[in-house]
C-alpha positions in Angstrom: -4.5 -2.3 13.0 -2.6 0.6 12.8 1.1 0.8 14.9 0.4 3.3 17.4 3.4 2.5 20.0 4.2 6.0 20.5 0.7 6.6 21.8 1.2 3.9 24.4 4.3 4.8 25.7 2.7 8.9 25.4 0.1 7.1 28.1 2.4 5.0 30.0 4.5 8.3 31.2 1.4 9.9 31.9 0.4 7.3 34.2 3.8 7.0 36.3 3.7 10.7 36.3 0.3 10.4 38.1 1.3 7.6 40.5 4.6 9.9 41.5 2.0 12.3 42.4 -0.3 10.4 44.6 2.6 8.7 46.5 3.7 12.5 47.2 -0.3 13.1 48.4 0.2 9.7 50.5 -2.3 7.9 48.1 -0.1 5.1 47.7 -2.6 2.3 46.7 -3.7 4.5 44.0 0.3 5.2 43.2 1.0 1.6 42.9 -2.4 0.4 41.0 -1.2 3.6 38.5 2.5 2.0 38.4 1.3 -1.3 37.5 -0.9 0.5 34.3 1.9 2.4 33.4 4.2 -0.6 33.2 1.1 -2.5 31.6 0.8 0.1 29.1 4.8 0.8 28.3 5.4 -3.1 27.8 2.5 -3.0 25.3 3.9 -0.3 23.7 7.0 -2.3 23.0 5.0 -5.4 21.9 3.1 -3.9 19.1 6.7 -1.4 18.2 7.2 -5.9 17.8 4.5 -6.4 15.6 3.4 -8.6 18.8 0.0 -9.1 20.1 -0.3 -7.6 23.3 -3.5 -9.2 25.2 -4.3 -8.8 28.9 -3.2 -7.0 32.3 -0.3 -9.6 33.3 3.2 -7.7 32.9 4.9 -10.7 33.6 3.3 -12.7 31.0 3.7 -9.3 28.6 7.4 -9.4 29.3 7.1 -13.3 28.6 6.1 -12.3 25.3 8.7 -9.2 24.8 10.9 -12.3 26.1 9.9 -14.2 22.9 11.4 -11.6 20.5 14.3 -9.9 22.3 16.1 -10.6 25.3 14.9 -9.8 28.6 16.9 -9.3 31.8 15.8 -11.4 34.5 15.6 -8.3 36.5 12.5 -6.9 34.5 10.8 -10.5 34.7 11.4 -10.3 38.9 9.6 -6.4 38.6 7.0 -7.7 36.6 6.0 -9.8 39.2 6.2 -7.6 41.7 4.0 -5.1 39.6 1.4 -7.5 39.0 0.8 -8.0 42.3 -0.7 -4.3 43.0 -3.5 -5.1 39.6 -6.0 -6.0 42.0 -5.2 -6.0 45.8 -4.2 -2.4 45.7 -7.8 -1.3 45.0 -10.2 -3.6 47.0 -10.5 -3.9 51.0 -10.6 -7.1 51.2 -7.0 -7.7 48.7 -5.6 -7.9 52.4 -6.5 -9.4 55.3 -7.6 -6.4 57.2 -7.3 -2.8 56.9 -7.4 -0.5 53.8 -5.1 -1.9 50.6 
């Protein structure tokens, strides 16, 4: 497979450019679900920079990895969680119990 970290990371500040933008146009499940893929997609970026396998949509469990090679702050783990939580709730009606996510 060929190392194509730069094209990750070329994606990942695409998509946190995007969510900035919708959280100005007050679409802010949109802006987090875009958050969580640009976080998703600049931790991957660092995996395979790793020679890592980077599998799935958990950042937390992507930083577990990253965590398996270099140090990782406990700070980044705690964001990862909070990032994971907008994957799926941000997007669906019912990811709440009432109202619009």
């Amino acid at each position: 497979m060929p190392e194509r970290s730069k094209d990750w990371m070329n994606q990942a500040i695409k998509d946190l450019d995007a969510a900035q933008k919708m959280m100005e146009d007050n679409l802010f499940e949109w802006s987090c679900f875009a958050a969580q893929q640009a976080s998703e997609k600049a931790v991957k970026s660092v995996l395979q920079r790793l020679n890592a396998v980077a599998w799935g949509h958990s950042i937390t469990d992507l930083m577990k990895a990253v965590g398996n090679r270099v140090n990782v702050d406990e700070k980044l783990l705690d964001c990862a969680r909070l990032l994971d939580k907008y994957y799926i709730p941000a997007r669906y009606p019912n990811g709440f119990e009432s109202g619009s996510p």
